[in-house]
C-alpha positions in Angstrom: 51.9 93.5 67.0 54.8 92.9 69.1 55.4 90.0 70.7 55.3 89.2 74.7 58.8 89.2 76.7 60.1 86.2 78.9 61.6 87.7 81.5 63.7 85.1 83.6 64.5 86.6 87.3 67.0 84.5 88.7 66.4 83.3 91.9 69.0 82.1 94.5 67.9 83.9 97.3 70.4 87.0 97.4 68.0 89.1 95.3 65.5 92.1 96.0 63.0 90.0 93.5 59.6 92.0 94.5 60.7 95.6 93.8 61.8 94.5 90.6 58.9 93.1 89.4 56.8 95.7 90.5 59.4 97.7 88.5 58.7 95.9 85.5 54.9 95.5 85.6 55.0 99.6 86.0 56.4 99.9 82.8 53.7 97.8 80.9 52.1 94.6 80.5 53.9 93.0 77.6 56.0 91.1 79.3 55.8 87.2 81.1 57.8 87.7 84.3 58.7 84.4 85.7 61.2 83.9 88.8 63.2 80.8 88.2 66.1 78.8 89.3 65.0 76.2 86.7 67.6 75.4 83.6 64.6 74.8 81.2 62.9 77.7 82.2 66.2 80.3 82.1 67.3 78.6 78.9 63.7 79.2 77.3 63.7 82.8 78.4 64.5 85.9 76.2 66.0 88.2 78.4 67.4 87.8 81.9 68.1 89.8 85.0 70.2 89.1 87.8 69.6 90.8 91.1 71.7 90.5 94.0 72.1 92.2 97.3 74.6 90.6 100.0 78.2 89.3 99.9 79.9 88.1 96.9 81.0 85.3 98.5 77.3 84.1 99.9 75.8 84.7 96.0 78.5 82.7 94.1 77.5 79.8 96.9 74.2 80.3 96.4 74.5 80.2 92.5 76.7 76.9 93.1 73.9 74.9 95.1 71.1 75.9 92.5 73.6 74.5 89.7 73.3 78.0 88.3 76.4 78.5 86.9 77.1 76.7 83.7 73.1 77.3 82.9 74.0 81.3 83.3 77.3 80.4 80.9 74.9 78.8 78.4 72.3 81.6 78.5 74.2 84.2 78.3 76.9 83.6 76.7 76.7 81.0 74.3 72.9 81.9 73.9 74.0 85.5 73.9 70.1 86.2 75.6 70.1 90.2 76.7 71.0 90.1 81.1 70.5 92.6 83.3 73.0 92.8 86.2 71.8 95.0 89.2 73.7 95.9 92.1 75.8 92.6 93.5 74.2 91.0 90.6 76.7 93.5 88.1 79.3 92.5 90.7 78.9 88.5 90.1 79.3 89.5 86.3 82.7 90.2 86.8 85.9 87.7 86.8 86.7 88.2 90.6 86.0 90.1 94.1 88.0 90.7 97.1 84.2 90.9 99.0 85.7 89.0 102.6 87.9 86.6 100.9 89.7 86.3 97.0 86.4 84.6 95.0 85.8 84.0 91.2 82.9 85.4 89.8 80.7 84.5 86.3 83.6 86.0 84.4 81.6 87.3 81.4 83.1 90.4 81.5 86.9 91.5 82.4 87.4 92.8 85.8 87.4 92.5 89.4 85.5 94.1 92.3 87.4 96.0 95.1 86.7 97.8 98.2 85.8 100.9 97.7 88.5 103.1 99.7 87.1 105.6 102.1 87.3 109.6 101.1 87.5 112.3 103.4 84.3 113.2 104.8 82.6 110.2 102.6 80.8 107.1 104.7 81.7 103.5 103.2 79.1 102.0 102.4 78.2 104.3 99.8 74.3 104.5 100.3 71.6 107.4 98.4 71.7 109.3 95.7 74.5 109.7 93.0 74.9 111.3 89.7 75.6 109.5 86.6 78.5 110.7 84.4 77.5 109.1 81.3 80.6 108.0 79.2 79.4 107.2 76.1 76.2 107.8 73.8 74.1 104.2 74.5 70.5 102.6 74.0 69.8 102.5 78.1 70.4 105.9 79.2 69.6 108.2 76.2 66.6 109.7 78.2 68.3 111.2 80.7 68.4 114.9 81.0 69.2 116.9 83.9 68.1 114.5 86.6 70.7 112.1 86.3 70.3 110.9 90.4 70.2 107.3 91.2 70.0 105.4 94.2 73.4 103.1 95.5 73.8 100.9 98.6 77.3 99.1 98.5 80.5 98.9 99.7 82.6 97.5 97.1 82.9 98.6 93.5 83.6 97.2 89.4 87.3 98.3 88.2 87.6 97.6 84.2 88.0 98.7 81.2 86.3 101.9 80.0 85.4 100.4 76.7 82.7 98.3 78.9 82.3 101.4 81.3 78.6 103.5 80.3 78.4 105.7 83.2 80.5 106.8 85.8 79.8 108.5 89.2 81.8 110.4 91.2 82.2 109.4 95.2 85.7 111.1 96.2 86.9 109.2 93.0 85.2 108.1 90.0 83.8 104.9 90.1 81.8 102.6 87.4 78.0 102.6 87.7 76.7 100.8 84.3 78.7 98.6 82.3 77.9 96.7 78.6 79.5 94.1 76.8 77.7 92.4 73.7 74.3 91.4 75.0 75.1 92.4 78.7 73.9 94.9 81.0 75.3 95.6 84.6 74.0 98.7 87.0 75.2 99.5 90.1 72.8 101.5 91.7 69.0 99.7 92.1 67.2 101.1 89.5 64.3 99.8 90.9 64.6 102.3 93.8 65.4 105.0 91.9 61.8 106.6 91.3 61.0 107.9 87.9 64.5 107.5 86.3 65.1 104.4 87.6 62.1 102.8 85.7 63.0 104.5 82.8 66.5 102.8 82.6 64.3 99.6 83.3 61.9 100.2 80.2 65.0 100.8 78.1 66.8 97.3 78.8 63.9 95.7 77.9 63.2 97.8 75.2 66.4 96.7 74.4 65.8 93.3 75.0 63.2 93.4 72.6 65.2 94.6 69.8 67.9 92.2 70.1 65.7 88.9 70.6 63.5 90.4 67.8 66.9 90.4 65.5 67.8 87.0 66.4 64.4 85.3 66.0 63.8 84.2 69.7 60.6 86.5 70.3 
């Protein structure tokens, strides 16, 4: 019998918490869902997701007054516990964004975030439906089949590496939709928006999840 999931949501306010719980509790009852700024209860977690929607100025304040940021470090890093990144939440993942002014993110993974840069006949912000251009064979979107639409709302986009890059999308340029490094997840788009597919890429990071806190012994 497998073992219930502590899902830490991290709350600071800059985060579309509801949909993602309903999100969650779609795909199954198996897991404890708990919204937190609290160290001991982010630190006792076995998986983590990070939602954000807003500026990336605003959310790195935000993590700041909650003293969020060297629990995050501990968690995620040095406790190498499976994280979930969605939207501005991937964004604050990142070592930097020019989002208003020049301001350091959580700089777990290489990269910065940039303005996206307008396209003929394309809108900035980029908002609906986009096709994932999946780069390499991975445990979080080996479902997908011909519907590969997701939903996006921002302005401002992830430039690194392709060895962290998972899926691509194409919006005058390519772009970086879903990133991974070690235990790390970042998406772009809000899966939780992103009907049928979207809480399929859900079930899979915490599938995911799972597996990994299963191998180390935290479930």
């Amino acid at each position: 019998m497998r073992k219930e999931l502590k899902i830490a949501i991290i709350d600071y306010n800059m985060g579309n918490i509801k949909s993602i719980i309903n999100a969650i509790n779609y795909n199954g009852n198996n897991y404890k869902i708990i919204v937190t700024h609290d160290k001991d209860e982010i630190l006792s977690s076995n998986c983590i997701i990070l939602p954000g929607v807003g500026a990336f100025p605003d959310a790195i304040k935000k993590l700041k007054e909650k003293d969020l940021i060297n629990t995050l470090h501990t968690a995620v890093i040095k406790n190498k516990k499976p994280t979930l990144g969605i939207c501005l939440g991937m964004q604050l993942l990142f070592d930097s964004s020019e989002e208003i002014t020049l301001t350091n993110g959580l700089g777990f993974i290489p990269g910065k975030v940039s303005y996206i840069t307008p396209q003929k006949g394309l809108r900035v912000p980029h908002v609906g439906w986009n096709s994932l251009i999946i780069e390499k064979n991975n445990e979080i979107f080996n479902y997908l089949e011909e519907d590969k639409d997701f939903y996006f709302v921002h302005s401002l986009h992830v430039e690194c590496d392709d060895k962290y890059i998972l899926a691509k999308f194409d919006y005058g340029e390519l772009m970086t939709a879903a990133v991974k490094k070690d235990n790390i997840i970042g998406m772009q788009f809000h899966p939780e928006k992103s009907q049928r597919i979207g809480l399929l890429a859900i079930k899979n990071f915490l599938e995911w999840s799972m597996g990994k806190t299963s191998k180390d012994n935290k479930c």
